[in-house]
Every structure is written in structure tokens, then in C-alpha cells.
N, C-alpha and C positions, 0 to 999 in steps of 0.2 A: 490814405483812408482816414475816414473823420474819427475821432475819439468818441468811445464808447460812455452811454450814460447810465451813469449809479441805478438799478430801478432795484423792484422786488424780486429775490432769487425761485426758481420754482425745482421741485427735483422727483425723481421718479419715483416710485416706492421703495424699489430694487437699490434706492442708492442712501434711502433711509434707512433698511433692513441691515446694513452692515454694519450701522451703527451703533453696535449692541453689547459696547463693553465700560467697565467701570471709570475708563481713563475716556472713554468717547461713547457719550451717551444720548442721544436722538428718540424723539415720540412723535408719534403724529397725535393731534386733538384736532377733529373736524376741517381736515385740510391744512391747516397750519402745523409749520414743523419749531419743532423746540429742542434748542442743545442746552440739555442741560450738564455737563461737562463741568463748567465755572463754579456752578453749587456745588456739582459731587469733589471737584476738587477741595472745595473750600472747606468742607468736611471729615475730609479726610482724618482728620486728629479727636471727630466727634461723633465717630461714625454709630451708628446702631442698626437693626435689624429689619427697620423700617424704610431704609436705605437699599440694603440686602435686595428688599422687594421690587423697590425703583430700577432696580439693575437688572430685575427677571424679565423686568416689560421694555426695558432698553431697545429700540429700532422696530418695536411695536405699535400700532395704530389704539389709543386709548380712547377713542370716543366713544365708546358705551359707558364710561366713566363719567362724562362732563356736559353740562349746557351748549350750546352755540360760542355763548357769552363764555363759558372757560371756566363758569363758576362747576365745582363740582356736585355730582348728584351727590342724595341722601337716601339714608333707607332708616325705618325706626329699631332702633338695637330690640330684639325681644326680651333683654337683659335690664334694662333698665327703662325702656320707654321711650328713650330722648334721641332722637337724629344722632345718626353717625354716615359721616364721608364711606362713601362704596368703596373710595382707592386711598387708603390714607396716607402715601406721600407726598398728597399734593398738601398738607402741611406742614414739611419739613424745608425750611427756606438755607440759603446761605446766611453763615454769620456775620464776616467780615461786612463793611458797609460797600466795599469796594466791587461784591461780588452782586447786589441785591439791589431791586427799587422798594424802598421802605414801604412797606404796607399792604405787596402786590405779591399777589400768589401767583408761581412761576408761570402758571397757565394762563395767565393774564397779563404777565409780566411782557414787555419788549423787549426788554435786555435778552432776556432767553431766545423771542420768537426770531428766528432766521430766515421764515421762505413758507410756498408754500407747496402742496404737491401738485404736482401739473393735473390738470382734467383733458388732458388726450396725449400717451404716448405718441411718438411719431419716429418713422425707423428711415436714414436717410442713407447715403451713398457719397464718401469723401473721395475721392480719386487724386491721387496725387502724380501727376503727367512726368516729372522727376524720375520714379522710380516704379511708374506703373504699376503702383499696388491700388487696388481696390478696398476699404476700408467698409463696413455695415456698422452704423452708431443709430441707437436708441439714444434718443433727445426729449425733452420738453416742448409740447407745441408752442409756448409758451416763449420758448429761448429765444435769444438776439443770436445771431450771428457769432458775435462775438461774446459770445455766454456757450456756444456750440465751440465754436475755436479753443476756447479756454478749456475745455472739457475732451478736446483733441489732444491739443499739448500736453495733458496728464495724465493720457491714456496709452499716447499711440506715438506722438511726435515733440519733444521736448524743441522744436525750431518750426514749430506751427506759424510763426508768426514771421518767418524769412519766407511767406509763400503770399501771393497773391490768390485771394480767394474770390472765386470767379462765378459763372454762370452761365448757361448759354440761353439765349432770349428764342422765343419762340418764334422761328423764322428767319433769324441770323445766324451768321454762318462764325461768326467770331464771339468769343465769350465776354460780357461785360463784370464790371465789377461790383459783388455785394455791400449792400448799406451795412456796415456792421451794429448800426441801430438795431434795423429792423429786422424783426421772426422773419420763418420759414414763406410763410404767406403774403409775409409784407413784402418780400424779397421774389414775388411769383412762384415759388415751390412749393406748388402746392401737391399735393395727395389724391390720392383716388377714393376716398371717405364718401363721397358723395358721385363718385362716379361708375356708371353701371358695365364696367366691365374692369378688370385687376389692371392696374398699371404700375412702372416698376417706381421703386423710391425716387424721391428727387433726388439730382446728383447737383455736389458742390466739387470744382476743378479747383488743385492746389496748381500755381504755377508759382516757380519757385524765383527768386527773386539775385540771390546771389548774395545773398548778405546774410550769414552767419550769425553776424551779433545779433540780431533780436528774437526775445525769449518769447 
């Protein structure tokens, strides 16, 4: 199988939401996900209250907070007159230089930004011919094969990768094997999204390989 290429991560909502604590802290801003984690650790010894708040909205969707652009809204204080930020942690940076891109608010930042959320869940079918279990995995349309595998082995099978992962083509009788490149679609599995009667998941075949060592 050919080796897989570095691209942009994409991830469901359901796997942002869990991201909701002070040690592992996730936002969505208009589709784009952000760990902010690195900051809150780096904080740790400067913490305050404004902070506190950053952690309430932890593996929450903030875009009613911000621009497209990442810049954040404003509203006029009826206290004083002058602008003030809707969400005011998006001024609270990491200290250290190690943790931060100087000048760049974390919502704009790349250091932070990880992935983004997928724009069509898609629900598939692993069969592993091994051990004859049936597996049901909500995926990314988005995902490679091997972004789908990876997401196997940490779910379900820690020797996902001692399996040949397979196919069966439309009209042949024997399974071929998957581009680990290539999505669901690129890969012919497609979905019934557009088509006028329910059809069932696409199915990926594990055939298992006999080798142990690979994780």
C-alpha cells in the first residue's frame, strides 16, 4: 500500500464536543477547529477568571462570537461608549514565546488551528472477514482511507494496520484494494445522498494479513 499524504484533518462535531476540559480544550470558529490546550497550559501559573470562561465554552461551536476572518465581534459598552469584544478570551494569549505566534489572536492563529469540521457526516461498514464482526463508523466525507483506518485502530482495533483493506468493485467477484490516498468517493463508496431509494452503507473488508507487528 502506498504511503499516506500529510493533508488538512477534518472531524465530526461529536468528536469536538468531547473536548471540553481544562487539560484538552477544542472550539469551533466557523468551521475551523482550534486546540487550544498549549495556551491554557501555558497559563497555568497565570491563571484568572477570564480563563474560567474559555473553559465553559470548551468543545463548543463560537461563531456567533467572530468574523469569517477570526477577527472577533464588537458591541458598544453602554458604560463607557467605546467597543468591547462579545467573547473576551479571545484576548488572553500564551506567555511563553514557545507556546504563541507573536501578534496573532489564537482565532487566527495556525499554531492553534488543527482541522476542520467535515460538511457531510457519512456512516460506513468495516467487516473484518478475521473474526466476522461487523463494525458501524461515523466518518468524515472528507477522510482518506487512511485517516478512516487510523480512526479504526483507536477505536476498535489496535492491529488495524496487519489487515488488508479491501473493496469489492462493482461486478467483480473478488475484492480489490483501497487507495489509502483517496476519500470514501474517490475510492467508489459511495452513498445513497443522491440516490432515490435507501441503500445500505458502503462496506470496507479487513483481510487480515498475518503480521502482527504493524500498528
Amino acid at each position: 500500500m502506498q504511503q499516506p499524504i500529510n493533508k488538512m484533518r477534518y472531524y465530526l462535531r461529536d468528536e469536538v464536543v468531547s473536548h471540553n476540559k481544562k487539560d484538552d480544550c477544542w472550539v469551533i470558529i466557523h468551521s475551523n477547529v482550534f486546540d487550544l490546550t498549549p495556551m491554557l497550559r501555558d497559563r497555568l501559573d497565570h491563571w484568572n477568571r477570564t480563563l474560567d470562561y474559555l473553559i465553559a465554552h470548551a468543545g463548543k461551536d463560537l461563531t456567533h462570537f467572530f468574523h469569517e476572518n477570526g477577527e472577533p465581534r464588537t458591541e458598544i459598552s453602554p458604560s463607557t461608549g467605546r467597543p468591547r469584544v462579545l467573547f473576551p478570551p479571545i484576548l488572553e494569549v500564551a506567555i511563553s514565546e514557545f507556546s504563541k505566534t507573536p501578534g496573532a489572536m489564537w482565532s487566527q492563529d495556525p499554531f492553534y488551528h488543527i482541522g476542520r469540521v467535515t460538511k457531510r457526516p457519512r456512516i460506513i461498514r468495516i467487516i473484518n472477514t478475521l473474526t466476522a464482526q461487523t463494525q458501524f463508523m461515523t466518518v468524515c466525507n472528507e477522510d482518506s482511507i487512511f485517516d478512516i483506518q487510523q480512526k479504526y485502530k483507536q477505536r476498535y482495533n489496535h492491529h488495524a494496520g496487519s489487515y488488508e483493506w479491501r473493496k469489492f468493485s462493482i461486478g467483480d467477484k473478488s475484492c480489490s484494494v483501497l487507495d489509502l490516498n483517496g476519500t470514501l468517493d474517490e475510492n467508489g463508496l459511495m452513498d445513497d445522498e443522491d440516490s432515490t431509494v435507501e441503500l445500505p452503507p458502503p462496506s470496507i473488508w479487513l483481510y487480515y494479513t498475518d503480521d502482527i507487528t504493524i500498528a
